[in-house]
Structures are given as structure tokens and as C-alpha cells.
PDB file of N, CA, C and O in Angstrom, chain B, residues numbered from 101:
ATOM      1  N   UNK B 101      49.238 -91.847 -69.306  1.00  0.00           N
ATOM      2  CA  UNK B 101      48.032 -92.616 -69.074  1.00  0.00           C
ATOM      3  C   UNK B 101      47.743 -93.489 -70.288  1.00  0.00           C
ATOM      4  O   UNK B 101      48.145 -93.324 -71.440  1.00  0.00           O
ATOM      5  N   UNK B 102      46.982 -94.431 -69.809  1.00  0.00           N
ATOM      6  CA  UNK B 102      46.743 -95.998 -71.316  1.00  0.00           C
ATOM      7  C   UNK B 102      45.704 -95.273 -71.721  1.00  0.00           C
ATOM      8  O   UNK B 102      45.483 -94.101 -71.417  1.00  0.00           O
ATOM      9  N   UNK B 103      45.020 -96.008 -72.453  1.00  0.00           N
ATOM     10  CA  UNK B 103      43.991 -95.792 -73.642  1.00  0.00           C
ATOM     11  C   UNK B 103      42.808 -95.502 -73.260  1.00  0.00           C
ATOM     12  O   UNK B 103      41.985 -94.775 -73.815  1.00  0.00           O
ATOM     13  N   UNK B 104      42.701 -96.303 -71.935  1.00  0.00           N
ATOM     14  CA  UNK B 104      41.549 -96.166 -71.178  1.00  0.00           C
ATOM     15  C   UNK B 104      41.320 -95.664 -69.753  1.00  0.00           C
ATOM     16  O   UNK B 104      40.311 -95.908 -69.091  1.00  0.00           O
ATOM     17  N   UNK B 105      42.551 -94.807 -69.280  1.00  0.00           N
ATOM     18  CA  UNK B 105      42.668 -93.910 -68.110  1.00  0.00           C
ATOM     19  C   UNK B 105      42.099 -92.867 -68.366  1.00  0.00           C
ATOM     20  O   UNK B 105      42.467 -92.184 -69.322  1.00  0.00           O
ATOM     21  N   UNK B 106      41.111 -92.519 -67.600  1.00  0.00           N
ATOM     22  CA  UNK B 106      40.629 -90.950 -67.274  1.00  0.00           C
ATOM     23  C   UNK B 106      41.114 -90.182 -66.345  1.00  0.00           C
ATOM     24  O   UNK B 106      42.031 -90.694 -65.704  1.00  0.00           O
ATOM     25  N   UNK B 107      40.755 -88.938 -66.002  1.00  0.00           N
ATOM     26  CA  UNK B 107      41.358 -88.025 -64.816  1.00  0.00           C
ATOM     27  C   UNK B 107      40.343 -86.942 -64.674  1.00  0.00           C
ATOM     28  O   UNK B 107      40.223 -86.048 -65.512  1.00  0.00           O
ATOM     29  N   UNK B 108      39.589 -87.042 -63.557  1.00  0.00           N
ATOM     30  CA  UNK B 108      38.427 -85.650 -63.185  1.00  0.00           C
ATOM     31  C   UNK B 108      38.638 -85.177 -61.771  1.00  0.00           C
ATOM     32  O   UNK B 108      38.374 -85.543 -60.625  1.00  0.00           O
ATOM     33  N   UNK B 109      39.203 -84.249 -62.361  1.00  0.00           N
ATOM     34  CA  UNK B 109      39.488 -83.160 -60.963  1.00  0.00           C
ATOM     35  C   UNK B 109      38.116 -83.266 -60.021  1.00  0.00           C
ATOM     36  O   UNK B 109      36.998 -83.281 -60.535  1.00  0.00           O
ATOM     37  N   UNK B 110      38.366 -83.349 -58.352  1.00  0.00           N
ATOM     38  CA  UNK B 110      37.280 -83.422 -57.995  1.00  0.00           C
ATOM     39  C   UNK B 110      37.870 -82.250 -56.230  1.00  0.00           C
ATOM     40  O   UNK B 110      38.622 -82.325 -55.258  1.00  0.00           O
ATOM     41  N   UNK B 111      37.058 -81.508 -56.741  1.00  0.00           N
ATOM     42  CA  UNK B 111      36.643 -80.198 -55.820  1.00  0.00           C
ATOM     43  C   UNK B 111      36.946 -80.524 -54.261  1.00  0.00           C
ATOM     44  O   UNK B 111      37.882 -80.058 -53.610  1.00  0.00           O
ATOM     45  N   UNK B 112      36.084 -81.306 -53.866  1.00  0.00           N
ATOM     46  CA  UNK B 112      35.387 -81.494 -52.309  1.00  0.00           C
ATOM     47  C   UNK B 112      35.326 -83.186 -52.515  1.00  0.00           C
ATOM     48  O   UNK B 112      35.503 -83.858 -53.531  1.00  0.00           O
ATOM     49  N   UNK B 113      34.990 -83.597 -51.076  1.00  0.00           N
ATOM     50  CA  UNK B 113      35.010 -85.343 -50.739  1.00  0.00           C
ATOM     51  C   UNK B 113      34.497 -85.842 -51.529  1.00  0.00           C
ATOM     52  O   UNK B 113      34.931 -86.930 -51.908  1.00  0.00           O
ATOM     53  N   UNK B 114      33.322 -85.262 -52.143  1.00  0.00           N
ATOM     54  CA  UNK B 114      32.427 -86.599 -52.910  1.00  0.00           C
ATOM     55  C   UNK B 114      32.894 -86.473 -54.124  1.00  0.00           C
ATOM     56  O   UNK B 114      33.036 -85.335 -54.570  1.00  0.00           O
ATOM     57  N   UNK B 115      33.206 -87.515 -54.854  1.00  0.00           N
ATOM     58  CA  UNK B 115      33.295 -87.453 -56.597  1.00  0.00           C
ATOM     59  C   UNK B 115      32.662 -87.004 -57.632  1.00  0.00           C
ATOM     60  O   UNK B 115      33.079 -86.684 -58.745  1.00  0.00           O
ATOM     61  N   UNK B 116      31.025 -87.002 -56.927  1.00  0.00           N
ATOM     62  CA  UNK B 116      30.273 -86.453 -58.178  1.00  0.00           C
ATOM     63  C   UNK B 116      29.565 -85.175 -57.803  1.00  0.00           C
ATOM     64  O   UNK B 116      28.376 -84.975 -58.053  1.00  0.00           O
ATOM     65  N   UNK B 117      30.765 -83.884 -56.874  1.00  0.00           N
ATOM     66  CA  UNK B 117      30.362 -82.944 -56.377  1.00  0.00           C
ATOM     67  C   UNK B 117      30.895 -81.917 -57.697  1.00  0.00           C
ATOM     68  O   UNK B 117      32.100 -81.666 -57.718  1.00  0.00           O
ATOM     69  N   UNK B 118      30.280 -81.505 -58.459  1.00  0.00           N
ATOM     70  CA  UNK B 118      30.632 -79.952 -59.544  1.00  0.00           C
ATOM     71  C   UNK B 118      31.787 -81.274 -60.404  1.00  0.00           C
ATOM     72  O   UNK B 118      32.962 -80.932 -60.537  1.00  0.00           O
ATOM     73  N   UNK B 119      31.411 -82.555 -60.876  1.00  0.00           N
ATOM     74  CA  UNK B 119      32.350 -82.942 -61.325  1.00  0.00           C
ATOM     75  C   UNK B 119      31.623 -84.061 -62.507  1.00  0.00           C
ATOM     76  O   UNK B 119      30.588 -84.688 -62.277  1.00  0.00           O
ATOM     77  N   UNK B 120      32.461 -84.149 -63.870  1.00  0.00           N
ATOM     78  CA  UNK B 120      32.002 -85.089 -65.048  1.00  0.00           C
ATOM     79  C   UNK B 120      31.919 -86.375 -65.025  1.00  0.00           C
ATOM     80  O   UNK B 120      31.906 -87.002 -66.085  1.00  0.00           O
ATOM     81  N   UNK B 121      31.829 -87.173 -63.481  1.00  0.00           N
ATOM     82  CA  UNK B 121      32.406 -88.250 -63.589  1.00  0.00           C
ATOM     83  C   UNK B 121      31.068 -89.159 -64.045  1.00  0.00           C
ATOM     84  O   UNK B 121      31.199 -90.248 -64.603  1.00  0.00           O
ATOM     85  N   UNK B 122      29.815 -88.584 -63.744  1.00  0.00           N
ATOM     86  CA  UNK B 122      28.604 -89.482 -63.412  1.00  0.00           C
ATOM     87  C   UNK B 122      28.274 -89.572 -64.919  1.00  0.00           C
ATOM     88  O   UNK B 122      28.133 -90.733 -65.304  1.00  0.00           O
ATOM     89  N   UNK B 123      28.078 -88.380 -66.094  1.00  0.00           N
ATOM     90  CA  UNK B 123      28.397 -88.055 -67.410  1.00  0.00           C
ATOM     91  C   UNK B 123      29.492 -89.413 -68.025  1.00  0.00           C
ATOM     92  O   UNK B 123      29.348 -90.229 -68.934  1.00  0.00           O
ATOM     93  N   UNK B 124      30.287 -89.234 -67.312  1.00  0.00           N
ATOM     94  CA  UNK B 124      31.439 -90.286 -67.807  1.00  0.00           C
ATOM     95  C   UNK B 124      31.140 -91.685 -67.949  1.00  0.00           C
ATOM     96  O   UNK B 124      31.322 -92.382 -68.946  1.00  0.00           O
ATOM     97  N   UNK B 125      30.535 -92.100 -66.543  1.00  0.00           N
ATOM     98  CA  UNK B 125      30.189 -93.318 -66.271  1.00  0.00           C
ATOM     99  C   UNK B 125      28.673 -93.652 -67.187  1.00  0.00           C
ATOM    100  O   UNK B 125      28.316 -94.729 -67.665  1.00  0.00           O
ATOM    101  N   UNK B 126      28.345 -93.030 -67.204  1.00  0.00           N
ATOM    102  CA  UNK B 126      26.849 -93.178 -68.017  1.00  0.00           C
ATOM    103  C   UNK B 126      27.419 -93.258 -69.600  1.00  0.00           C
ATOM    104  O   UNK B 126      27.013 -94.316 -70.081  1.00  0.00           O
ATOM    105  N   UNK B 127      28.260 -92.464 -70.621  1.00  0.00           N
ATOM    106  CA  UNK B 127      28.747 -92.721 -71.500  1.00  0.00           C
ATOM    107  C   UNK B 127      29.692 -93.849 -71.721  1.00  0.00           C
ATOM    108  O   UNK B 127      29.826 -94.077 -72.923  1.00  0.00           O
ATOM    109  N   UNK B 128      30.537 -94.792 -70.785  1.00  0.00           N
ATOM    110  CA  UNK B 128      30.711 -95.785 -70.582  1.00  0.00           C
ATOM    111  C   UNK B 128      30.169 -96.976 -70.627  1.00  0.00           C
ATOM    112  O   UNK B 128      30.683 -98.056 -70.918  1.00  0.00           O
ATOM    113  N   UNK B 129      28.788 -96.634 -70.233  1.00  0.00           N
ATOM    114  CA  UNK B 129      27.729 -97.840 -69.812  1.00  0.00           C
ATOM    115  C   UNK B 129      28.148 -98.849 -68.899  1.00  0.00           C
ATOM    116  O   UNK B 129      28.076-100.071 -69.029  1.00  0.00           O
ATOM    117  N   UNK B 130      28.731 -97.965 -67.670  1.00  0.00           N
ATOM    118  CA  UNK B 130      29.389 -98.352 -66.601  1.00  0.00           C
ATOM    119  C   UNK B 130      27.997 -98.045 -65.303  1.00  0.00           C
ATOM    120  O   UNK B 130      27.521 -96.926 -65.113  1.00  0.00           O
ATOM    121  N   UNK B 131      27.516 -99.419 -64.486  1.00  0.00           N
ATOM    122  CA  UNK B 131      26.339 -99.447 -63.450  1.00  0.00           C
ATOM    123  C   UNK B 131      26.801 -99.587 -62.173  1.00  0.00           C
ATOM    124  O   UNK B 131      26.063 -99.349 -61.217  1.00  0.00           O
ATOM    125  N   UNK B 132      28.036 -99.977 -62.027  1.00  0.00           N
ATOM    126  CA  UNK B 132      28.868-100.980 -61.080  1.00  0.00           C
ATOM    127  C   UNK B 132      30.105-100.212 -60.472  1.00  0.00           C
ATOM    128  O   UNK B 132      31.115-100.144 -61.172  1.00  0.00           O
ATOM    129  N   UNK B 133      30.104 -99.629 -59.227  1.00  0.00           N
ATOM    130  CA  UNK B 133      31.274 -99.033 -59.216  1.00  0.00           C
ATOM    131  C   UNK B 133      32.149 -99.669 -57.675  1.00  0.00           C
ATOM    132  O   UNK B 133      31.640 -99.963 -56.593  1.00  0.00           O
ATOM    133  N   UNK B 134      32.996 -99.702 -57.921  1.00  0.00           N
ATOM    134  CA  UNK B 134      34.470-100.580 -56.801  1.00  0.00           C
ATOM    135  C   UNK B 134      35.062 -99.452 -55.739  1.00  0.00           C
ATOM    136  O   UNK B 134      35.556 -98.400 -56.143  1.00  0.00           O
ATOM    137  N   UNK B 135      34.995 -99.665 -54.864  1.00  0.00           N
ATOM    138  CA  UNK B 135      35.528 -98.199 -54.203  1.00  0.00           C
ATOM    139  C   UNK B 135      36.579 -99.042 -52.915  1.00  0.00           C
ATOM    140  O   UNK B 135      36.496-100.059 -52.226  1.00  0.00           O
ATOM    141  N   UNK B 136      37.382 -98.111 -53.083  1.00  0.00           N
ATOM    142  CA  UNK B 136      38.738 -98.211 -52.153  1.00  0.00           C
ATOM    143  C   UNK B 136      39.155 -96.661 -52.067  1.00  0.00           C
ATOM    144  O   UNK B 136      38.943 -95.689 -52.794  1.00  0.00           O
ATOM    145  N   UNK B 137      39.820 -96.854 -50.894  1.00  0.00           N
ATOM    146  CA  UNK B 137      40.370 -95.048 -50.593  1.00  0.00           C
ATOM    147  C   UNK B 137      40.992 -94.757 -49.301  1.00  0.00           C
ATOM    148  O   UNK B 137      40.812 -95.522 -48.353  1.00  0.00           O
ATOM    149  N   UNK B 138      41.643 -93.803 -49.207  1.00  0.00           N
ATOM    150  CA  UNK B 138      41.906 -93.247 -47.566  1.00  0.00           C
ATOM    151  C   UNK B 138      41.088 -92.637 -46.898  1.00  0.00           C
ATOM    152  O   UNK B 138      40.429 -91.830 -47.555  1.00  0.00           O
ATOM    153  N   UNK B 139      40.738 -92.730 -45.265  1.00  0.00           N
ATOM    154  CA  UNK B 139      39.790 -92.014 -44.624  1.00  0.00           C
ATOM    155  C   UNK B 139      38.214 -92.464 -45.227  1.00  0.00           C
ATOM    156  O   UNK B 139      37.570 -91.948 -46.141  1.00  0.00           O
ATOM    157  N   UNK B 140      37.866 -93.656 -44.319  1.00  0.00           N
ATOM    158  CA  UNK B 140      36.413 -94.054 -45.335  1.00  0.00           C
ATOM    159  C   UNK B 140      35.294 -92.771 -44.639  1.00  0.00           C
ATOM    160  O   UNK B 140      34.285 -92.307 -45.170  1.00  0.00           O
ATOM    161  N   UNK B 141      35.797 -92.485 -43.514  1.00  0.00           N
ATOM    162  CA  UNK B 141      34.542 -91.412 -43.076  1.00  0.00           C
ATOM    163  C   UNK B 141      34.517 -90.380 -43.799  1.00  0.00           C
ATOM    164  O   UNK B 141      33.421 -89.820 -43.774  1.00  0.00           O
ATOM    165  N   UNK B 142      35.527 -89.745 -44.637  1.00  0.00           N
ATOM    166  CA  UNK B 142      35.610 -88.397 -45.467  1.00  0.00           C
ATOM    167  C   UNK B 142      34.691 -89.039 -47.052  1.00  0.00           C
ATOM    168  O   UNK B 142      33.568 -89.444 -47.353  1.00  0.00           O
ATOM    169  N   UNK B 143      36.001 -88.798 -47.698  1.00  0.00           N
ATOM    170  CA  UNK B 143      35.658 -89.217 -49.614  1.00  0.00           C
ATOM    171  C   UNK B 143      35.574 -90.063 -49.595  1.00  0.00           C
ATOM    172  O   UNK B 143      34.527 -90.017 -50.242  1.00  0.00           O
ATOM    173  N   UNK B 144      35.759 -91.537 -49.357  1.00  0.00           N
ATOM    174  CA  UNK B 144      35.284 -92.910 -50.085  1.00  0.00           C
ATOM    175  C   UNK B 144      33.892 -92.904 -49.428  1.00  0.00           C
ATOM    176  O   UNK B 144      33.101 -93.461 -50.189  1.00  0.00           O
ATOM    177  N   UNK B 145      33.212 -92.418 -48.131  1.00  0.00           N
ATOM    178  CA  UNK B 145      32.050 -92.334 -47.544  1.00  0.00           C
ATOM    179  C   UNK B 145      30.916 -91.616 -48.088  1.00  0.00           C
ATOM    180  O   UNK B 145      29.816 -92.153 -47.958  1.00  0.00           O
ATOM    181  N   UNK B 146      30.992 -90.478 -48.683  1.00  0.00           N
ATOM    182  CA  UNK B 146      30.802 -89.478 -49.423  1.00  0.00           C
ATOM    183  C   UNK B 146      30.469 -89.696 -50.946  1.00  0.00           C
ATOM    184  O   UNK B 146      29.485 -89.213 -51.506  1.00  0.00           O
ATOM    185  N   UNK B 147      31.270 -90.364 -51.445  1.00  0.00           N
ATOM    186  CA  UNK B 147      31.637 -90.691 -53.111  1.00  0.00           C
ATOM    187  C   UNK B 147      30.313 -91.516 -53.122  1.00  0.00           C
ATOM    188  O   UNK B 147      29.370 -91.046 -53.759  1.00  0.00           O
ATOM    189  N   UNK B 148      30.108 -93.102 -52.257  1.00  0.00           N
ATOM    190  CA  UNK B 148      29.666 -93.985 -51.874  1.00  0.00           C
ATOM    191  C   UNK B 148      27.771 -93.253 -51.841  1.00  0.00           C
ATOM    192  O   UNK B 148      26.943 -93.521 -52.711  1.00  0.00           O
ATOM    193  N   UNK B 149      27.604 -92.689 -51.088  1.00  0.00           N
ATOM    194  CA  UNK B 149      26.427 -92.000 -50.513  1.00  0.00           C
ATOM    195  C   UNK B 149      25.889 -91.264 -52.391  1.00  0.00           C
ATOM    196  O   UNK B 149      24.973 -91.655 -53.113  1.00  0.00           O
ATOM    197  N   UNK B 150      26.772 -90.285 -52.603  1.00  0.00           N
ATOM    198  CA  UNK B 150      26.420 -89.861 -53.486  1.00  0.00           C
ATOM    199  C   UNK B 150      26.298 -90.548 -55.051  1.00  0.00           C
ATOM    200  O   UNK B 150      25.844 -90.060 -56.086  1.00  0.00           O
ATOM    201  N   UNK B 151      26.931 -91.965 -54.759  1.00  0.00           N
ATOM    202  CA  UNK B 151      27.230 -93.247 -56.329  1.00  0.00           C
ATOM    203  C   UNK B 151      25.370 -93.536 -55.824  1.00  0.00           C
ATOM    204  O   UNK B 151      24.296 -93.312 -56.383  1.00  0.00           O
ATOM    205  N   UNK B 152      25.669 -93.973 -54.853  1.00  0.00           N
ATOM    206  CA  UNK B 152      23.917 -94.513 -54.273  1.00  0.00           C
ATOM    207  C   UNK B 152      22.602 -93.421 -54.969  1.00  0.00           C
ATOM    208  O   UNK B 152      21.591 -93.680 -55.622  1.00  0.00           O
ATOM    209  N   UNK B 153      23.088 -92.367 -54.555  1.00  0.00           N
ATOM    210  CA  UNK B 153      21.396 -91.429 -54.877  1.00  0.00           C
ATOM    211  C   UNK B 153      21.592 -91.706 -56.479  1.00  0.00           C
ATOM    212  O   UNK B 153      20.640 -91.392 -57.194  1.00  0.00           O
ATOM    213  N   UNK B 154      22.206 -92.004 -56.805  1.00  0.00           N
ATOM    214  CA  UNK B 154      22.268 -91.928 -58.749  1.00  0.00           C
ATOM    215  C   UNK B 154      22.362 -93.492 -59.211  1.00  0.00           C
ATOM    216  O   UNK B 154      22.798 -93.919 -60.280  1.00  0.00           O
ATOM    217  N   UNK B 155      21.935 -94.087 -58.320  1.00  0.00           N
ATOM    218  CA  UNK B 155      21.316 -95.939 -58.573  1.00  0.00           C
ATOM    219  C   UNK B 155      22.519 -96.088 -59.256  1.00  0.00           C
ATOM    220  O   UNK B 155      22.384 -96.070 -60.480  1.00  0.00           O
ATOM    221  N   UNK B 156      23.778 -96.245 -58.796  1.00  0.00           N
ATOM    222  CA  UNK B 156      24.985 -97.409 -59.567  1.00  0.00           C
ATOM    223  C   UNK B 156      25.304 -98.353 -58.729  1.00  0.00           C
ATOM    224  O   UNK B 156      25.718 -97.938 -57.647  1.00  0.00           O
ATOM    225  N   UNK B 157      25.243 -99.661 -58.882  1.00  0.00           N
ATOM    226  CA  UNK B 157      25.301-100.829 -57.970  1.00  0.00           C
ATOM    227  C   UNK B 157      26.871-100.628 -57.612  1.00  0.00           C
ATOM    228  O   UNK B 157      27.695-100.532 -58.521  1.00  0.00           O
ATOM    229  N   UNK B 158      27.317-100.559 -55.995  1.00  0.00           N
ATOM    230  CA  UNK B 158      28.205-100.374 -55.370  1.00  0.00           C
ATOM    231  C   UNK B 158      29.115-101.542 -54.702  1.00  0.00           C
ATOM    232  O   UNK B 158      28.609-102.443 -54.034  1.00  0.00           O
ATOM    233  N   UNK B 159      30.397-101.444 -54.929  1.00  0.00           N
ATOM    234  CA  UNK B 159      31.261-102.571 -53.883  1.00  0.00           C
ATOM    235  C   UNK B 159      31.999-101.861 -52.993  1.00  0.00           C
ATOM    236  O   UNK B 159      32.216-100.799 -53.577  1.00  0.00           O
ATOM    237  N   UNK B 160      32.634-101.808 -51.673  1.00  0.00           N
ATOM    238  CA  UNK B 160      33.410-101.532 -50.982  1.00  0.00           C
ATOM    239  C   UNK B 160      34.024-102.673 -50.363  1.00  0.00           C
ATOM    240  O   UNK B 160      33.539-103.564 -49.666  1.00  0.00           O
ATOM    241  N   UNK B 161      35.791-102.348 -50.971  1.00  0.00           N
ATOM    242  CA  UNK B 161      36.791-103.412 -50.342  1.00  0.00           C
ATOM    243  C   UNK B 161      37.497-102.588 -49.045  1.00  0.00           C
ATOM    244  O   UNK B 161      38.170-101.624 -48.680  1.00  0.00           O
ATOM    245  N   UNK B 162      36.683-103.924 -48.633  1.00  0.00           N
ATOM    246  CA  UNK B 162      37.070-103.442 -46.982  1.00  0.00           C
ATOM    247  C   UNK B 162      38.476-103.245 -47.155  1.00  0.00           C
ATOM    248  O   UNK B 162      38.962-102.129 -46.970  1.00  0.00           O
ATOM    249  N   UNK B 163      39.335-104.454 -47.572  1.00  0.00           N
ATOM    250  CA  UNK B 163      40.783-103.993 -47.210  1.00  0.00           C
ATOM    251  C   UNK B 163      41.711-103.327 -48.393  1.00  0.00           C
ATOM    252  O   UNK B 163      42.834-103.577 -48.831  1.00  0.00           O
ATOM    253  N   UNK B 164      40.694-102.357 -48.696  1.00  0.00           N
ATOM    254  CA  UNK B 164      41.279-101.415 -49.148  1.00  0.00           C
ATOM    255  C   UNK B 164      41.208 -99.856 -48.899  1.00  0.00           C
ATOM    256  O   UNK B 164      41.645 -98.934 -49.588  1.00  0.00           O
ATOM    257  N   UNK B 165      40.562 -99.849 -47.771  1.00  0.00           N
ATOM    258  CA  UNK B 165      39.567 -98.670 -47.198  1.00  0.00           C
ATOM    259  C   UNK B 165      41.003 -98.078 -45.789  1.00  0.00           C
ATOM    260  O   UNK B 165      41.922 -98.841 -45.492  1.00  0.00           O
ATOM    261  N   UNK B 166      40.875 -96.843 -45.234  1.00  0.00           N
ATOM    262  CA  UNK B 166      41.339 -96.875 -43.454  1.00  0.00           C
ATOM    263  C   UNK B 166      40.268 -96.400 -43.103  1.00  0.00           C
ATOM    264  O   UNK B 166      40.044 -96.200 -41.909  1.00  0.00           O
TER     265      UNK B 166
END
């Protein structure tokens, strides 16, 4: 991994379920998050819902989604 790759194990669908990522992003001074993924009804749906309750301004690329 580069200089600036992270890696947070994540439990269940959503990303910021029992996981450091929201910690991460806040020590970043990261507001803005890009989402692409497989299965948008599972984890990118989920991730999305739960980026929202914690106010980070959200994108979803459609054609990067199934």
C-alpha cells in the first residue's frame, strides 16, 4: 500500500458499523465521500445511509454501482 492507503476491516454492510473509519475521516478533515460498489441494495446502500446520519456530503457514481 502507498503512503496514503488505509485498510479498516468492516464487520457487516455498512462501513461505519463497530468500525474506525468515521475517526479516520474526521482526522483527515475529509466531509465529502465518493461511493461505488457491488450490490447497491446491500453495502454501498447501507455505507451511504449511515455516511448521511454523520453529515458527510455524499456522491454516488451511478456507473460504478450494480
Amino acid at each position: 500500500m502507498g503512503t496514503y492507503d488505509y485498510a479498516v476491516f468492516k464487520p457487516r454492510w455498512g462501513a461505519f458499523y463497530r468500525t474506525c473509519l468515521e475517526t479516520l475521516l474526521r482526522e483527515l478533515g475529509l466531509d465529502t465521500l465518493v461511493f461505488a460498489g457491488c450490490n447497491l441494495p446491500n453495502c454501498p446502500r447501507v455505507s451511504i445511509v449511515q455516511a448521511s446520519e454523520r453529515d458527510f456530503r455524499l456522491a454516488l457514481i451511478r456507473d460504478a454501482v450494480s
